[in-house]
C-alpha positions in Angstrom: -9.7 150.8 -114.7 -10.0 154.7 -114.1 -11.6 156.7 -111.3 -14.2 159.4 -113.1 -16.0 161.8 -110.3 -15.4 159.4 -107.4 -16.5 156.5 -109.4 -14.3 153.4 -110.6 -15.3 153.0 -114.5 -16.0 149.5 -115.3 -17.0 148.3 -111.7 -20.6 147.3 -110.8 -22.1 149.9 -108.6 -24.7 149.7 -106.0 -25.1 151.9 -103.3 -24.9 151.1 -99.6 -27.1 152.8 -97.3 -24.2 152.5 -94.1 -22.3 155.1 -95.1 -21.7 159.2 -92.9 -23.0 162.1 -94.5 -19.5 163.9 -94.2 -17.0 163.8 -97.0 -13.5 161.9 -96.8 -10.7 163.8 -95.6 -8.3 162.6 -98.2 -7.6 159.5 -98.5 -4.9 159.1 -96.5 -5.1 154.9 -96.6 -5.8 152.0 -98.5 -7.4 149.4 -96.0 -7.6 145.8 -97.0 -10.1 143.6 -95.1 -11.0 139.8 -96.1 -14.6 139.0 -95.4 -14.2 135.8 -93.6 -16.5 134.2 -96.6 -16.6 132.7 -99.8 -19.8 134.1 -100.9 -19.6 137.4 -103.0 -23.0 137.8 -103.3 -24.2 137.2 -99.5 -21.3 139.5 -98.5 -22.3 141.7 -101.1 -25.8 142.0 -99.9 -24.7 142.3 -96.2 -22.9 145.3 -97.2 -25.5 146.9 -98.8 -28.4 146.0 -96.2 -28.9 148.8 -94.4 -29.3 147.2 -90.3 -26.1 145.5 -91.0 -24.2 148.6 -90.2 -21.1 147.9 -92.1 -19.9 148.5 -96.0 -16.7 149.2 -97.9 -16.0 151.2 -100.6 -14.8 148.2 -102.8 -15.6 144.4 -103.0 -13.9 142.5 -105.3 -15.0 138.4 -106.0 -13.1 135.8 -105.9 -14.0 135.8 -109.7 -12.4 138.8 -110.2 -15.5 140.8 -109.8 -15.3 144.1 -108.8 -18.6 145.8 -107.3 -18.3 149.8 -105.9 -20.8 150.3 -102.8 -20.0 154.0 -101.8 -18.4 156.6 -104.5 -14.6 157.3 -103.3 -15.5 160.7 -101.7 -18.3 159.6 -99.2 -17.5 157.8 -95.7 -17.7 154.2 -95.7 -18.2 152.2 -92.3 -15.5 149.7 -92.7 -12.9 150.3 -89.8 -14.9 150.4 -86.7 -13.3 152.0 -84.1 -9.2 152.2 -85.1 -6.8 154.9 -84.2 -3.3 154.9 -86.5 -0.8 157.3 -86.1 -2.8 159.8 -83.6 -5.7 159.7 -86.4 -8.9 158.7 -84.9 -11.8 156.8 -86.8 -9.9 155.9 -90.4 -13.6 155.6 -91.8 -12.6 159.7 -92.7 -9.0 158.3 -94.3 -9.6 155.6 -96.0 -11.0 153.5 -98.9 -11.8 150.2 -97.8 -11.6 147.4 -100.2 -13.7 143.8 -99.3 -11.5 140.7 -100.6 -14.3 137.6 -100.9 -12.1 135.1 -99.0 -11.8 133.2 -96.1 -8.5 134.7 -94.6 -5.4 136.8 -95.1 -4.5 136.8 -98.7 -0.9 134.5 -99.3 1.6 135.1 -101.9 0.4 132.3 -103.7 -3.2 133.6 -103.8 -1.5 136.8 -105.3 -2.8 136.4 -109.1 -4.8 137.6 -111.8 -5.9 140.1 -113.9 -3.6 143.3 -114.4 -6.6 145.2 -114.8 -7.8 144.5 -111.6 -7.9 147.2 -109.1 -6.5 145.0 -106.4 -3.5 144.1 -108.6 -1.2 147.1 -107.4 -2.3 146.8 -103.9 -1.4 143.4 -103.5 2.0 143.5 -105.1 2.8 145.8 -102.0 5.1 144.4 -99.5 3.4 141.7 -96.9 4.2 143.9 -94.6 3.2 146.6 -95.4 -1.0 144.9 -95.8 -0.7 143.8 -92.3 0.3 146.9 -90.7 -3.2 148.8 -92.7 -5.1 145.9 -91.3 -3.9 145.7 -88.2 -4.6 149.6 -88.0 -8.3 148.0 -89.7 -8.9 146.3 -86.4 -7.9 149.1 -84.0 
């Protein structure tokens, strides 16, 4: 998969309305969040409803599907209130990617598809996913 104007080519796309009207300053961060669900397509439309409040930038199925909500530039509401490093607010840092699952992604759970966008990101070190979403929660 590539990235064309802030888009990633070959993912489903629909918009989410809970996004800021500023631009991202960056990215500085990757931030990895499970959705405490097995449902892609309720967490999918929670994401995009627009009272709900929160989104992400990138959900990916437990099928391996990959859905885009906000284009890579705009400012997704996925962190909440978080600090990291004296930065404030890593919604202006960050792309935040949605795993469909029910916890903290093991080792064992770390499979599929090379073309997968979350492929890279999960062959990072354990550690390494627990301190971006750790600085996730604030």
């Amino acid at each position: 998969m590539k990235i064309e104007n802030h888009i990633l080519v070959g993912a489903q796309f629909k918009q989410t309305p809970n996004i800021s009207g500023l631009k991202i300053n960056g990215p500085k961060f990757l931030i990895l969040h499970y959705t405490a669900s097995g449902n892609t397509e309720g967490t999918l439309s929670w994401l995009t409803y627009a009272e709900s409040g929160v989104s992400a930038h990138i959900l990916i199925g437990r099928g391996g599907e990959v859905w885009q909500l906000a284009s890579f530039d705009q400012i997704a509401r996925h962190c909440g209130k978080s600090e990291w490093e004296g930065l404030e607010s890593l919604n202006g840092y960050s792309i935040g990617i949605e795993f469909v699952n029910w916890g903290v992604l093991t080792a064992k759970q770390r499979t599929g598809s090379s073309s997968s966008p979350g492929t890279a990101i999960l062959s990072r070190p354990e550690r390494s996913m627990r301190r971006n979403i750790r600085a996730a929660a604030g």
